[in-house]
C-alpha positions as CSV (number, residue, x, y, z in Angstrom):
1,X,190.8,-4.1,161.5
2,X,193.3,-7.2,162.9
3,X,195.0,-8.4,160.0
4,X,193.7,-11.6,161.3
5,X,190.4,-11.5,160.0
6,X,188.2,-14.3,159.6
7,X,185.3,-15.2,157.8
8,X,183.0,-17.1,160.8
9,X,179.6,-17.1,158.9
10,X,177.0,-16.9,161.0
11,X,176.5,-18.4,164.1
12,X,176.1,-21.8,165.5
13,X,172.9,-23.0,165.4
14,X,171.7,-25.3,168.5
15,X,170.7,-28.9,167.0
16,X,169.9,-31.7,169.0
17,X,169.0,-35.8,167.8
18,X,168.8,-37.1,164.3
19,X,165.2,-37.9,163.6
20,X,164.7,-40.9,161.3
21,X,166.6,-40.7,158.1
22,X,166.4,-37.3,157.4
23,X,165.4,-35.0,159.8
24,X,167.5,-32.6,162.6
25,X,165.6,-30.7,165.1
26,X,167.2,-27.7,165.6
27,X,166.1,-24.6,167.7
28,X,162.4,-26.3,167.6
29,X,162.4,-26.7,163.7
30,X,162.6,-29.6,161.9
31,X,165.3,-29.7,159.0
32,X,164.4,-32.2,156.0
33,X,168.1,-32.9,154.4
34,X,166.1,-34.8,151.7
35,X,163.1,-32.9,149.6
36,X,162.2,-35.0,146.4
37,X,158.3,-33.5,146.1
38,X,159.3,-30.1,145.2
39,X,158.0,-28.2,142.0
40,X,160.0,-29.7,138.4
41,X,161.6,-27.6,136.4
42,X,163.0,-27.9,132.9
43,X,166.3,-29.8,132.6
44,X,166.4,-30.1,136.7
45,X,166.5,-33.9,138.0
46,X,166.0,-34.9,142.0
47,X,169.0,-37.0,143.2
48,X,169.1,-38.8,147.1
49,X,172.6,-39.9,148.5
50,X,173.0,-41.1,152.0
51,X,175.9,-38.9,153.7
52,X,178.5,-41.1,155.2
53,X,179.5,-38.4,157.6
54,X,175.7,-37.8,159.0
55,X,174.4,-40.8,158.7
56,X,171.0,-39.6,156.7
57,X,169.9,-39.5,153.3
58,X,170.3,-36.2,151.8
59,X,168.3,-34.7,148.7
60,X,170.1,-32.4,145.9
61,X,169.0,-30.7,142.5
62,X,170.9,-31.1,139.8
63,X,170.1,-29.0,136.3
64,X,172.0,-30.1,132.7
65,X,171.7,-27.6,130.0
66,X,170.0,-28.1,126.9
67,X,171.9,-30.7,124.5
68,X,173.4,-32.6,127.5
69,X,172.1,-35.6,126.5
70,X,172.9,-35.3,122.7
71,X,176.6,-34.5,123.6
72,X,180.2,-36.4,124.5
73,X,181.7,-33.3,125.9
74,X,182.3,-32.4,129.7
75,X,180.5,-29.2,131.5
76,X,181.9,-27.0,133.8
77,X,179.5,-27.2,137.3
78,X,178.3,-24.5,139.6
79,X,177.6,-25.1,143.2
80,X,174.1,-22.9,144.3
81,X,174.2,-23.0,148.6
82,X,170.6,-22.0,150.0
83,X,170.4,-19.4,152.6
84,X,169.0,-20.5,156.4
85,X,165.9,-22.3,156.4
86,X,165.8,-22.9,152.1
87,X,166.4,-27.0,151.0
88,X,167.2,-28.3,147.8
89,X,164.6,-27.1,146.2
90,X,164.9,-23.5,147.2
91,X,166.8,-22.1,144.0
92,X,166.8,-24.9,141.6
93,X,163.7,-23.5,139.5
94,X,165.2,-19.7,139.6
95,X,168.7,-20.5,139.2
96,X,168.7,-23.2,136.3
97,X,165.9,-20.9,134.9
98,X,168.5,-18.0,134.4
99,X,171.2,-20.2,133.3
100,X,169.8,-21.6,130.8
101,X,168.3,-18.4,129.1
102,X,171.9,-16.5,129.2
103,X,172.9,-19.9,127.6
104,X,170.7,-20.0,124.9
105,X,171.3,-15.9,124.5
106,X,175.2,-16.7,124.1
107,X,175.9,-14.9,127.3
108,X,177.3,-18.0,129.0
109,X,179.0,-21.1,128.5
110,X,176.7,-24.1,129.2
111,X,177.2,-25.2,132.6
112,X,175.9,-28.4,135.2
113,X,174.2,-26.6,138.2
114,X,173.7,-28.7,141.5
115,X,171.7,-27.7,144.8
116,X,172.8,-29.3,147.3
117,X,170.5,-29.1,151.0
118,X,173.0,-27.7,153.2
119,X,170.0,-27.9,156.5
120,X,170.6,-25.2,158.9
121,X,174.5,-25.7,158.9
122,X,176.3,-23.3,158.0
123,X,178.0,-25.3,155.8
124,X,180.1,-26.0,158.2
125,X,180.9,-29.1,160.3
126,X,179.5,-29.2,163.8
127,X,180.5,-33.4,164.7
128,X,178.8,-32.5,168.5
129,X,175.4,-31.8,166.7
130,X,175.6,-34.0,164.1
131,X,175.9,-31.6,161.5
132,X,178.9,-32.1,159.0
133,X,177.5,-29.2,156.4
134,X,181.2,-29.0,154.9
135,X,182.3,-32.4,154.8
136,X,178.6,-33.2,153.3
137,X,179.4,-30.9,150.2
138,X,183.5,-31.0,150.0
139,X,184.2,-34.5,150.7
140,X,180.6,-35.9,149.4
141,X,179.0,-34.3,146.9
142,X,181.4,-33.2,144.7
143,X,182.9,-36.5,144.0
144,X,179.9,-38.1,143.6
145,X,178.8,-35.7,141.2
146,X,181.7,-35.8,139.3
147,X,181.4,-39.8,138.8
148,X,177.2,-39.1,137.6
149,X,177.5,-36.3,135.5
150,X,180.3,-35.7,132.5
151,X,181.7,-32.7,134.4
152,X,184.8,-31.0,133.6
153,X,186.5,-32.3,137.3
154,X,189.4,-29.5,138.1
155,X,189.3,-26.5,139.7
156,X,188.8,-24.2,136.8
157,X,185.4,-26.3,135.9
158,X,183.9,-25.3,139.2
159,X,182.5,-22.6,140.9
160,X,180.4,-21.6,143.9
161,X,177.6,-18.7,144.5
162,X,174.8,-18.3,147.4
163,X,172.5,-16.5,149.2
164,X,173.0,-15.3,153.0
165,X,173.9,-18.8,154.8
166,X,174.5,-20.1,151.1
167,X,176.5,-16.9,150.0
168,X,178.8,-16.9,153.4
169,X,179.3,-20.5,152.8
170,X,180.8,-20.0,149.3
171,X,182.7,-17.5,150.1
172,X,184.7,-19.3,152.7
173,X,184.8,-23.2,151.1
174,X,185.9,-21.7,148.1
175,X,188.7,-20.0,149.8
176,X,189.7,-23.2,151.7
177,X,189.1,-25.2,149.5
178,X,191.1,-23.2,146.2
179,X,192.3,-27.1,145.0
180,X,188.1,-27.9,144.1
181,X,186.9,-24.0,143.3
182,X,187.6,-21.3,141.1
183,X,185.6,-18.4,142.1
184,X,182.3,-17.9,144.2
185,X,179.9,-15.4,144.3
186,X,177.9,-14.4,146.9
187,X,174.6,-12.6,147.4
188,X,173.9,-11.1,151.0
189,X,176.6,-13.1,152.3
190,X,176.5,-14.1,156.2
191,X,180.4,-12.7,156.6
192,X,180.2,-11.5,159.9
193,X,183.0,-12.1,162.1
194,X,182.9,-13.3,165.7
195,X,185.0,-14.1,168.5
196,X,187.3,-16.7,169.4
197,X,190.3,-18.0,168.1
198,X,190.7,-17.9,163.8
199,X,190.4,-20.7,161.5
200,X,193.8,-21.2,160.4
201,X,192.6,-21.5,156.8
202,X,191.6,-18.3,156.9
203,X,194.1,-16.2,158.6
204,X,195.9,-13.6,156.4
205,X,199.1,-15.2,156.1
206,X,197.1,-18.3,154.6
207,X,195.1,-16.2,152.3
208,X,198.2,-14.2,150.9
209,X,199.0,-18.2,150.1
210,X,196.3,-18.5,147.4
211,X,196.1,-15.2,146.2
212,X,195.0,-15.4,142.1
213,X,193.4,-18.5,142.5
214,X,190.1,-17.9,143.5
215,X,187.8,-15.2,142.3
216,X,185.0,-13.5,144.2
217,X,182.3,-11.4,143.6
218,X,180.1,-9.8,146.9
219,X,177.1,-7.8,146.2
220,X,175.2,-6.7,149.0
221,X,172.1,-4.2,149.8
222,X,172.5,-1.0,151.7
223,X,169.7,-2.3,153.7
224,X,170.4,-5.9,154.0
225,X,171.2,-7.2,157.2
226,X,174.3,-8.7,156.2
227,X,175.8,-5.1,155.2
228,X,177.5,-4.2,158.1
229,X,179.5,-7.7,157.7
230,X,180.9,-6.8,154.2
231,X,183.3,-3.9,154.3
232,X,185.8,-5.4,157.2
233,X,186.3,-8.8,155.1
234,X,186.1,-6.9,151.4
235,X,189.2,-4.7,153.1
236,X,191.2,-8.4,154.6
237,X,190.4,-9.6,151.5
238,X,191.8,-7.2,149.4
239,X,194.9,-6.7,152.3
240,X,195.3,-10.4,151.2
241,X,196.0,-9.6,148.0
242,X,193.0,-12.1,146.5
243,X,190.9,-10.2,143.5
244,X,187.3,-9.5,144.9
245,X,184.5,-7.4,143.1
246,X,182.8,-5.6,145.6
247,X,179.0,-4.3,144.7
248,X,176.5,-2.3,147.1
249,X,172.8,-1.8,146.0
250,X,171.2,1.1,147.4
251,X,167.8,0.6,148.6
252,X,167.9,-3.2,148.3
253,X,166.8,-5.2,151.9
254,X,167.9,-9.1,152.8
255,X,164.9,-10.0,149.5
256,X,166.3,-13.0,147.2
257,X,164.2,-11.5,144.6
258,X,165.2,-8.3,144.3
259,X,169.3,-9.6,143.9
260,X,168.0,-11.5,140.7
261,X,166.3,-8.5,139.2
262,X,169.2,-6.4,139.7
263,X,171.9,-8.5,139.3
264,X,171.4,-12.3,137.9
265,X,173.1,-11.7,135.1
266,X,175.9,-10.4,136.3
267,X,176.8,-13.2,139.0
268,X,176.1,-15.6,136.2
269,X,178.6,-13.7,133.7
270,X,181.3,-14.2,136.6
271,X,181.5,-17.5,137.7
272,X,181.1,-19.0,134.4
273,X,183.5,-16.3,133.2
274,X,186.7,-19.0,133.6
275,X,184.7,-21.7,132.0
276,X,185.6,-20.6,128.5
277,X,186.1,-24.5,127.1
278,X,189.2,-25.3,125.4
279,X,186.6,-27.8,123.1
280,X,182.9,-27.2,123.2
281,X,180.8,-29.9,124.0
282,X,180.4,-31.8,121.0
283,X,176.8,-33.1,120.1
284,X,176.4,-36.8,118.8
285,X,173.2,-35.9,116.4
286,X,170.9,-38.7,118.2
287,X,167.8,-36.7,119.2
């Protein structure tokens, strides 16, 4: 494999004209960047911003964890990215939901989780179609959810996991982005890599650079179609000299569902592992 190895994600998607305020044909779907009549879930609130870089108002998910409102203290924040074709709403119910039970089991700290709508991008800018996926979460969303919620605002308070689009796009912003995120985790990840010239933030020499300051985790089916991608950047990564936990599932197909029952838990357990507070969140008694 060429030392050289990039993480390109999967491939561009053909969008064309913004639709009214929210919407972005692409390959003859229509992309709603703002979802507010999902299903509600416990501790899970429906937030609208309009994206600067797009031009649209985009929908998000945010979950607080039980005793939120009761407390002073600041929470540690994990970034959820939906795989191609998912919104907002996709993981917000599943997600919080197994949180918030390791929580309240004492098998993880208490933690802010947010769900953005990343469309069909990528998460990845693309200015000729309109489509700034990256910018929307990097440059957007995470300072605006640091002034609305009490989060703890470093790098060690934040962390990023997904599924296929959503897990390929954690992988990579957390890696170029090693300033905002800790670790990221990543189910089914869309790793692949294609042709063309490499994104300098991702060549080797630039990895080597923030080697033991980010954290991954990839755990992928033997029967996904994402497996093929996984062993080429597990072996650049680990070339690189960054600390990656590797996982195969036998039997296990590209199904969401199956990742959850098999290993929820454990993704939760390791991006909130380096969120061990140095003061827990201290309630105020007012219920």
């Amino acid at each position: 494999m060429h030392r050289r190895q990039v993480l390109y994600g999967l491939t561009a998607l053909a969008t064309a004209s913004v639709v009214g305020d929210q919407a972005v044909h692409c390959q003859e779907r229509v992309v709603r960047w703002n979802v507010p009549d999902g299903l509600k879930h416990p501790g899970v609130e429906h937030i609208s911003f309009r994206s600067a870089a797009m031009g649209i108002k985009v929908g998000c998910n945010v979950y607080v964890p039980d005793g939120y409102a009761d407390s002073t203290g600041r929470y540690p924040t994990i970034y959820f990215l939906h795989g191609a074709g998912g919104t907002e709403q996709s993981d917000a119910g599943a997600f919080s939901g197994l949180v918030g039970r390791m929580v309240r089991e004492q098998q993880a700290p208490p933690a802010i989780c947010v769900f953005p709508n990343g469309g069909l991008s990528g998460y990845r800018d693309r200015p000729d179609q309109k489509v700034m996926g990256e910018t929307l979460i990097v440059r957007e969303l995470v300072p605006l959810i640091d002034r609305k919620y009490r989060t703890r605002a470093t790098r060690e308070g934040r962390a990023l996991a997904g599924f296929s689009m959503g897990g390929g796009g954690a992988v990579r912003l957390s890696l170029k982005y090693p300033e905002l995120f800790s670790a990221a985790a990543s189910w089914a990840g869309a790793l692949r890599g294609r042709g063309g010239d490499p994104a300098p933030e991702l060549e080797a020499d630039v990895l080597r650079k923030i080697a033991g300051k980010v954290r991954l985790l990839l755990i992928v089916g033997d029967k996904d179609l994402t497996f093929a991608g996984h062993a080429p950047v597990v072996e650049a990564l680990k070339q690189a000299g960054l600390p990656v936990e590797y996982r195969v599932l036998e039997g296990v197909p590209h199904d969401l569902g199956q990742y959850y029952e098999k290993t929820g838990a454990e993704l939760v357990r390791f991006v909130t592992a380096g969120f061990t507070p140095r003061r827990l969140p201290r309630s105020t008694g007012n219920r």
